[in-house]
C-alpha positions in Angstrom: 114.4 85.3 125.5 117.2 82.9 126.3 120.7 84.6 127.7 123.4 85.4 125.1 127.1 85.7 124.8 127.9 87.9 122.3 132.4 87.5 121.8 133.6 90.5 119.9 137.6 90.7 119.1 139.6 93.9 120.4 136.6 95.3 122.2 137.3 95.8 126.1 134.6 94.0 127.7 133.0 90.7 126.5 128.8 91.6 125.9 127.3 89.5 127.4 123.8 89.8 127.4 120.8 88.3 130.0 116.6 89.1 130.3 117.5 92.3 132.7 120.0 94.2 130.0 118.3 93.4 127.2 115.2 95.1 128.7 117.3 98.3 130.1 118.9 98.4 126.2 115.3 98.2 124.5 114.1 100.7 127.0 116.9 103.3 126.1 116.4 102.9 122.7 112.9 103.3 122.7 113.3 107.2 124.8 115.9 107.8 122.0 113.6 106.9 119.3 110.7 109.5 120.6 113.3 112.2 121.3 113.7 112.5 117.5 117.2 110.6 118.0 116.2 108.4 114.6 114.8 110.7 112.1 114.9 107.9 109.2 116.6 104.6 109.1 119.4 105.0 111.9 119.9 106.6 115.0 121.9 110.1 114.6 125.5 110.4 116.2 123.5 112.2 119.1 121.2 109.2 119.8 124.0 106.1 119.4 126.3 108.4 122.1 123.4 108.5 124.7 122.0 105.1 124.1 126.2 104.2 125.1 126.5 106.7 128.0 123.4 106.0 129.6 123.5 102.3 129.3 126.8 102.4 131.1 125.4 104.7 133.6 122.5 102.3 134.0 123.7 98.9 134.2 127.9 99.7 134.5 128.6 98.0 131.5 130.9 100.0 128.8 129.7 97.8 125.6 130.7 99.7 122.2 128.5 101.1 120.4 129.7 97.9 117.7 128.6 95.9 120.6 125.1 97.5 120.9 124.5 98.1 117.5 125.0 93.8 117.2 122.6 93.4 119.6 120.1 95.7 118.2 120.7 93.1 115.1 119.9 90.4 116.8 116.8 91.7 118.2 115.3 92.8 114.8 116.1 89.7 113.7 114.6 87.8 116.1 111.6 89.9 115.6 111.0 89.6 112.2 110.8 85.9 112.7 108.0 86.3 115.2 106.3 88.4 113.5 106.4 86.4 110.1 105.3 83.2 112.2 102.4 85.2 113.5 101.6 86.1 110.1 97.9 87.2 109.7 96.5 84.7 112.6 95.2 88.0 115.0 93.7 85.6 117.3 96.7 83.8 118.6 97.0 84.0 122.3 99.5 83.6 124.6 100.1 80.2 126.9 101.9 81.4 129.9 102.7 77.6 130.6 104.5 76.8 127.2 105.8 80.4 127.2 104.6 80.7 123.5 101.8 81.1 121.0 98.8 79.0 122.2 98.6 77.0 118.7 97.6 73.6 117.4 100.3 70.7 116.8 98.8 71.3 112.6 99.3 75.2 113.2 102.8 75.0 114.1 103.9 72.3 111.3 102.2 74.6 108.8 103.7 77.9 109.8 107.4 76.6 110.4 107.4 75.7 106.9 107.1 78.7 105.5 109.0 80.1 108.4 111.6 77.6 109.6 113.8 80.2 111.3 111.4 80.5 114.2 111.6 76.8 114.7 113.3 77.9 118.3 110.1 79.7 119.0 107.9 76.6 119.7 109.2 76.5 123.0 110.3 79.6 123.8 108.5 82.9 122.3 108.6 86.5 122.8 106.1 87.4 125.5 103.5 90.2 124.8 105.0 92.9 127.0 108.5 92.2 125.2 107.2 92.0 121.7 105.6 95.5 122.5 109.0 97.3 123.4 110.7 95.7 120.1 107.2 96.8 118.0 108.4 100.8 119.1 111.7 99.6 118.1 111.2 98.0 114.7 107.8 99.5 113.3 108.2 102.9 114.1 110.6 103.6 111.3 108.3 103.7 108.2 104.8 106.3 109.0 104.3 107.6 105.7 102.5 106.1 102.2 100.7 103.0 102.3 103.1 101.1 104.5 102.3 103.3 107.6 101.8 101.4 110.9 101.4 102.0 114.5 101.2 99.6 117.3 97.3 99.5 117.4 97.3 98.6 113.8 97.8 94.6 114.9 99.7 92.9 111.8 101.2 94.5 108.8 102.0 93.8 105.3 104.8 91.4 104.8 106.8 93.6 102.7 107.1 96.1 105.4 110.4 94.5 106.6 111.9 95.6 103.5 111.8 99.0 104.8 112.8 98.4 108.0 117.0 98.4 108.7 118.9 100.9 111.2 122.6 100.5 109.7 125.4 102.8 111.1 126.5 104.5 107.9 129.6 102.7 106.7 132.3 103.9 104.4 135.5 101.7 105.0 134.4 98.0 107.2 138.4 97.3 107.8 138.6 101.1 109.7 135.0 100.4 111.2 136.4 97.3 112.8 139.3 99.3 114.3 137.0 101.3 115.7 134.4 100.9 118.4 132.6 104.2 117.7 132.6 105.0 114.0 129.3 107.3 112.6 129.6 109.3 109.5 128.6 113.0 110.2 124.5 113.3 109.2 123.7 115.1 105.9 120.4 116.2 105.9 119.1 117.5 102.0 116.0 119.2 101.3 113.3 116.9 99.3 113.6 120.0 96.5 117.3 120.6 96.1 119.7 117.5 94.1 122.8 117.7 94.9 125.8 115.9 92.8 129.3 116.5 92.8 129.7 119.7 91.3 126.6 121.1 90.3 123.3 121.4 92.6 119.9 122.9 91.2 117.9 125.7 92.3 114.2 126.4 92.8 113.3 126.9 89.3 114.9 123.6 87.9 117.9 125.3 86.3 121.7 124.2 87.4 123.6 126.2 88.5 127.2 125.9 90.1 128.2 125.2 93.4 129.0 128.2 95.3 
């Protein structure tokens, strides 16, 4: 993984972003993850404060959680790209030498047309022990129905990604990008109760209104 500068305007300190952070950020992200700190698509206002506070305490960097939450981006986009390269090939290895996919010449020009974004990847991939970290960081999200994976599963269907996001609630961009720490207050509804505006319905299908 190449070193990054990251320039965001009105934040304090400029993220910039080499091997050794990235690995402290995915690290944090992951103990978050299997504290229950993500219950569905994005971490909870618990989990984005102590990914911040302990990354500062970790490395001394006070990056945003706008900051943090780009590089998560960046990461799962990266990731997808491997991962769609790879496609369904389970016996690709790894050449320590090229620091990529050991692959034929006529493997690579095959694959890069359907997947020309990991063009950059030819000579520079993501080695095994990183794609691991980002596999608990990306797949973990959907484990129910016909789409559920786990990291001894190998490949997955390519529809999967569909599923897979962990935006920071939004309700006004212009305010967000006032703000380094903006996260909507979780709302957690029960799979048998629908809630609307002014009328919510009880156990036995009948509405009723809102207390």
């Amino acid at each position: 993984m190449s070193t990054s500068t990251v320039e965001v305007s009105d934040e304090k300190v400029k993220a910039m972003w080499d091997k050794r952070l990235t690995e402290i950020f995915c690290d944090i992200c992951i103990k978050e993850i299997l504290k229950g700190n993500r219950p569905g698509t994005h971490f909870t206002k618990d989990g984005w404060l102590k990914i911040m506070t302990t990354f500062e305490k970790e490395t001394g960097k006070g990056f945003s959680q706008r900051q943090l939450k780009n590089r998560w981006d960046a990461l799962k986009k990266e990731w997808k790209a491997w991962k769609k390269l790879k496609g369904e090939d389970t016996g690709l290895g790894w050449n320590p030498i090229k620091r990529t996919v050991d692959a034929s010449n006529d493997w690579w020009e095959s694959r890069l047309q359907v997947v020309p974004e990991a063009k950059k990847f030819r000579t520079s991939g993501i080695d095994p022990e990183f794609e691991a970290k980002l596999d608990q960081m990306f797949m973990g999200i959907v484990a129910t129905g016909d789409k559920a994976w786990a990291p001894s599963s190998g490949t997955l269907r390519s529809d999967f990604f569909e599923d897979v996001n962990n935006e920071i609630p939004e309700e006004n961009e212009e305010e967000n990008m006032r703000n380094d720490v903006h996260i909507l207050n979780d709302v957690h509804i029960s799979n048998d109760v629908h809630i609307s505006n002014d009328v919510q319905m009880d156990g036995n299908g009948q509405k009723r209104k809102k207390p």
